[in-house]
N, C-alpha and C positions, 0 to 999 in steps of 0.2 A: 460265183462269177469268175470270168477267166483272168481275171487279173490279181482276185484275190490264190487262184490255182498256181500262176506264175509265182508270186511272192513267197509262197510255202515251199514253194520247188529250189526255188532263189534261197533260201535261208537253210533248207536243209541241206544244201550242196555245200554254203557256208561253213555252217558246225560241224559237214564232214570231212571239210579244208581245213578245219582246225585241230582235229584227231587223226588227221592225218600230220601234222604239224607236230604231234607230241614226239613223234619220230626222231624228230632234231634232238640231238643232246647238248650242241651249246646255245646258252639262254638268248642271249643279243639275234642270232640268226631265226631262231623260234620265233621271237615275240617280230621281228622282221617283217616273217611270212605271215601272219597272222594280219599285221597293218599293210597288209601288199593283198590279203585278199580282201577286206574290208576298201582298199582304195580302187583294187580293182572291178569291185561289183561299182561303187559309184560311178568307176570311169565308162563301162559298157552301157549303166544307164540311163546317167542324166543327161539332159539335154546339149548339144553342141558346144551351146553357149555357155556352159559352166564350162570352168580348168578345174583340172584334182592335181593337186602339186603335193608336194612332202618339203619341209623346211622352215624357214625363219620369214617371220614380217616385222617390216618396215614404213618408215614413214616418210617421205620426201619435207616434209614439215615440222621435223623433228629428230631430235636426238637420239639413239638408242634403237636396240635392235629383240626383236622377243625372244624368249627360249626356242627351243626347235618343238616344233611342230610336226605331229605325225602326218595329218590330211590336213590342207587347205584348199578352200573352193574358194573360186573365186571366176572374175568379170574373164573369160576368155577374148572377147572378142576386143578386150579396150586397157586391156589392165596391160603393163608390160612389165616380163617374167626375166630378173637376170639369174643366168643358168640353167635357161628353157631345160635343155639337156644334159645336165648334168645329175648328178643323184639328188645335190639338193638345193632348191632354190629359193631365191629370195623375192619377195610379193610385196608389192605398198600394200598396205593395210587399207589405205582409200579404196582397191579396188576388193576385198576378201568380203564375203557371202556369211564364211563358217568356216571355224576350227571344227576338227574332231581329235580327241584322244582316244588312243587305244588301246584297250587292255587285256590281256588273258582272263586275269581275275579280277573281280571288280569288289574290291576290300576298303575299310577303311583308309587304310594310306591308299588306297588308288584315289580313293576320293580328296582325299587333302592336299596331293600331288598334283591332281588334275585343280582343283579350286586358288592354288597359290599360280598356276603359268595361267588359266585362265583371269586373274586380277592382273598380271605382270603386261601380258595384251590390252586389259582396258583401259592402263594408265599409260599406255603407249597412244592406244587411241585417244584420250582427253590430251595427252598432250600436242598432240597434232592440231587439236580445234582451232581452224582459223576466226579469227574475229567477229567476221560476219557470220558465225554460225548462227544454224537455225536454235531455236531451246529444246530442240528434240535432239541435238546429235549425238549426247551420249547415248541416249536410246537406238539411233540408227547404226552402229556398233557393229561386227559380226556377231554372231549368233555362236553358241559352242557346245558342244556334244561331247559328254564322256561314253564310251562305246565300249563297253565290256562283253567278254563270251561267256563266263561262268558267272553269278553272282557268289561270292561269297561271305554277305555280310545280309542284312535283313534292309527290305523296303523301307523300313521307318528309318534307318541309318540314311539312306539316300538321299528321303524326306527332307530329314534334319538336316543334311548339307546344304541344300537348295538352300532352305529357308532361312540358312546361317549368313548364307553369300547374301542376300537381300537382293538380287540380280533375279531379274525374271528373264532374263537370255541366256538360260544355260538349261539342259537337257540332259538326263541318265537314261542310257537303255542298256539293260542286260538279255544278249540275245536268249539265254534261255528260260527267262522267269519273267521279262517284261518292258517295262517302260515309266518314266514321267511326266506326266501333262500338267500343263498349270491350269488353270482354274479359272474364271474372273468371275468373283460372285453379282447377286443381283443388283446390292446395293455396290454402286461404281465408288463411292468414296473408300471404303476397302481394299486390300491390297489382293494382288490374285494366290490363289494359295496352289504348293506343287501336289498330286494326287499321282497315287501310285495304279498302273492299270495292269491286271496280270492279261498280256496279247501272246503268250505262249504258252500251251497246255500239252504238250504231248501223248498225255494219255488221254487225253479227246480229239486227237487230231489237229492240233489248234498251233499254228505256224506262221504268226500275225506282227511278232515285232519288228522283222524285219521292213515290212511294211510303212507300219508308222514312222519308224527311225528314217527311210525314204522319203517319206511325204512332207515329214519335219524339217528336213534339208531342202524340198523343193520351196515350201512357205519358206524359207530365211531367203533363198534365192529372187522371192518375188520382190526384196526390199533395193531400193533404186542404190547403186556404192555413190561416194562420194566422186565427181568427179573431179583428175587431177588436172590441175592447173599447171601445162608444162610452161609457160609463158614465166610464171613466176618464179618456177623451177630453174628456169635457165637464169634468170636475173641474179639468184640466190647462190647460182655457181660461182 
């Protein structure tokens, strides 16, 4: 199918933006480029309505500001960005879609690095919870992706992080060995379990993760943001 032809084309141009990357000798500028081309391919092709920003979130409802943030998506059309233009800006978290973090290698401390700013954001977001919230709103949260290009630790390390965070809003994709999907079994009183799926084979032609890691950003995007209440906003100036 020609969509699935795009996304292998899309992915190997990726991995050759990254070995073209290994060029660089200072590290900070490397790993840079590497999250400039992963936010560039988001930016070319998700819809209008998403933003791709680089920076920190915030809450108009709360104290405290998150670590920095490689990629944020978020509400373009309604969310408002201070330091549109600038290198890096700062986003209400009412209006963010999905973190992504980035990594060259995707190791066990990538994984413990990514899971401590990925909790340091959820407790940013509970503590935003206005009153009236619904009993879903921790669950309507942004979504968060750790985005590696190499794996260097084994799928079952992956596994085991998921299912460590207890969070089923978090995602691992290693562009070159695969992916994480959660699971919901049949009996619903169960919790959903994360399952490792190998979506990149090279020696079969198989150019598939980048794909899913796409599709997984447009599902988080379908979920409504919180909208902000600038009325209260101002009273609270």
């Amino acid at each position: 199918m020609i969509h699935s032809k795009i996304f292998a084309g899309l992915q190997r141009e990726l991995e050759a933006k990254y070995e073209i990357s290994s060029t660089i000798r200072h590290k900070g500028e490397r790993g840079r480029s590497r999250e400039t081309g992963v936010a560039g391919f988001l930016k070319e092709n998700l819809p209008e309505a998403f933003g791709v920003g680089t920076g920190e979130v915030f809450s108009f409802s709360a104290e405290g500001v998150s670590p920095q943030c490689d990629i944020i998506i978020y509400d373009r059309m309604r969310t408002p960005i201070f330091g549109k233009d600038k290198a890096v800006q700062q986003i209400p978290i009412e209006g963010v879609f999905a973190i992504v973090e980035v990594r060259s290698i995707l190791d066990v401390g990538a994984l413990k690095a990514a899971a401590d700013k990925f909790q340091a954001i959820r407790d940013l977001w509970r503590a935003a919870k206005p009153d009236n919230a619904s009993p879903t709103w921790d669950d309507d949260g942004p979504a968060y992706f750790l985005f590696g290009f190499k794996l260097k630790t084994t799928s079952h390390s992956c596994l085991r992080s998921l299912r460590n965070s207890s969070a089923t809003d978090t995602s691992v994709i290693a562009l070159d060995s695969g992916c994480s999907v959660w699971v919901g079994p049949a009996v619903k009183t169960k919790p959903a379990r994360p399952e490792w799926l190998i979506t990149t084979a090279p020696a079969i032609g198989m150019y598939a993760t980048l794909a899913f890691f796409y599709f997984f950003i447009l599902e988080a995007c379908q979920a409504e943001p919180r909208r902000l209440n600038f009325k209260d906003i101002l009273l609270s100036c």
